[in-house]
C-alpha positions in Angstrom: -0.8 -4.6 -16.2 2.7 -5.5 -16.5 5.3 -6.3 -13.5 6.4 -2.7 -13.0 2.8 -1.5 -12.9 2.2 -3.8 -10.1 5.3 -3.0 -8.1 4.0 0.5 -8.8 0.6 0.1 -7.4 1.9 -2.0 -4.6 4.3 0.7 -3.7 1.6 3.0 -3.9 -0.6 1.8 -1.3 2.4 1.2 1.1 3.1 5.0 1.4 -0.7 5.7 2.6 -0.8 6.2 6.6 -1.9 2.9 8.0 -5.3 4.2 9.4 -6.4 4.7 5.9 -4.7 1.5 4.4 -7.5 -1.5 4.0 -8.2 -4.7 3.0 -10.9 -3.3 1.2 -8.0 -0.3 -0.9 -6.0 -3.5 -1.5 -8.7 -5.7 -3.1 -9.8 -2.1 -5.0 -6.7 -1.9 -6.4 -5.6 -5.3 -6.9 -8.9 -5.8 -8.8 -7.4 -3.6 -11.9 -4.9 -6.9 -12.6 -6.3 -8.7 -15.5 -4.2 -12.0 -15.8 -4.5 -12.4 -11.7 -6.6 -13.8 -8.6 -6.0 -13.8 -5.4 -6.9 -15.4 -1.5 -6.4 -13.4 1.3 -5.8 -15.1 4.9 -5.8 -13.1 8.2 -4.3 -13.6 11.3 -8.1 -13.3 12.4 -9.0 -16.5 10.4 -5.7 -18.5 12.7 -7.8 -17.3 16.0 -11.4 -18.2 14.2 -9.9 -21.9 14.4 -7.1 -21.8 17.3 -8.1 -18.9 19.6 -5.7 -20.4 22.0 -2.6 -19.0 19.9 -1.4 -15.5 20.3 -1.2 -12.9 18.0 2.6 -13.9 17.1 1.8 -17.5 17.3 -1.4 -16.7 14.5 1.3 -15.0 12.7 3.6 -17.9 12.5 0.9 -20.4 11.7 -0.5 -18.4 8.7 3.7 -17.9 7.6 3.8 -21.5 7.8 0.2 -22.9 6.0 1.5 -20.4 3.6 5.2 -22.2 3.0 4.6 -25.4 3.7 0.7 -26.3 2.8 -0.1 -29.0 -0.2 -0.5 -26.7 -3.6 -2.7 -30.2 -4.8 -4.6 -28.6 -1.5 -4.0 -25.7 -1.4 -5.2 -23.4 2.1 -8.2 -24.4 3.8 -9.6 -23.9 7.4 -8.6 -27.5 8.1 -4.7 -26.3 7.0 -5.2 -23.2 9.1 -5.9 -25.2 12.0 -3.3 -28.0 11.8 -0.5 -25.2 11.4 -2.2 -23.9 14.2 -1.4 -26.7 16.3 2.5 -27.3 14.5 3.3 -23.7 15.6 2.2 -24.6 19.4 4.0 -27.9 19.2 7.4 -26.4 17.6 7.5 -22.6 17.3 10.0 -21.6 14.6 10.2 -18.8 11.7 8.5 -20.4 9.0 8.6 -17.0 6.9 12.2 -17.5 5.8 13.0 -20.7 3.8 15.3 -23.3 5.4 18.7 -23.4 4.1 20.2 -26.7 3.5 
C-alpha cells in the first residue's frame, strides 16, 4: 500500500458515523498495510495510571508522552504516568510543537 492508498483508507473510515467507527474497524483496516506496525494509547490507559486527571487533562498527557517521550524508550505505562503528573504540574498544549 502506497501513501495515497493510506490517506484513502484513512479518509475512508473518517466519513463513517462515529457510532459505528472502532478501534476494532481501525486495527481491521490498518491491518491490510504491509511495510507498517502500529501501538495504540487511549485516553483510558492515562486514567488506568492517573485516575485523578480529567478527561482533558488524559488528553494532554497522552499529546505529551506522545511528543516528548524517549524514542530509545519509547511509551510505556511508566511514561504514561510521569506525563500524567507533568500535565498536573504545568498544563500546556503539548499537541502543537513549540516554536522557537
Amino acid at each position: 500500500m502506497n501513501k495515497q492508498q493510506l490517506i484513502t483508507l484513512l479518509e475512508s473510515l473518517l466519513e463513517e458515523p462515529d457510532d459505528q467507527l472502532s478501534i476494532q474497524r481501525i486495527n481491521d483496516a490498518l491491518t491490510q498495510l504491509n511495510d507498517c506496525d502500529w501501538i495504540v494509547w487511549l485516553i483510558d490507559d492515562v486514567k488506568s495510571v492517573a485516575g485523578w486527571l480529567t478527561d482533558e487533562e488524559c488528553r494532554e498527557a497522552l499529546a505529551y508522552a506522545i511528543n516528548e517521550h524517549d524514542a530509545e524508550l519509547g511509551i510505556n505505562w511508566d511514561s504514561l504516568r510521569y506525563s500524567a503528573e507533568r500535565v498536573r504540574k504545568q498544563p500546556k498544549d503539548w499537541s502543537e510543537e513549540d516554536e522557537e
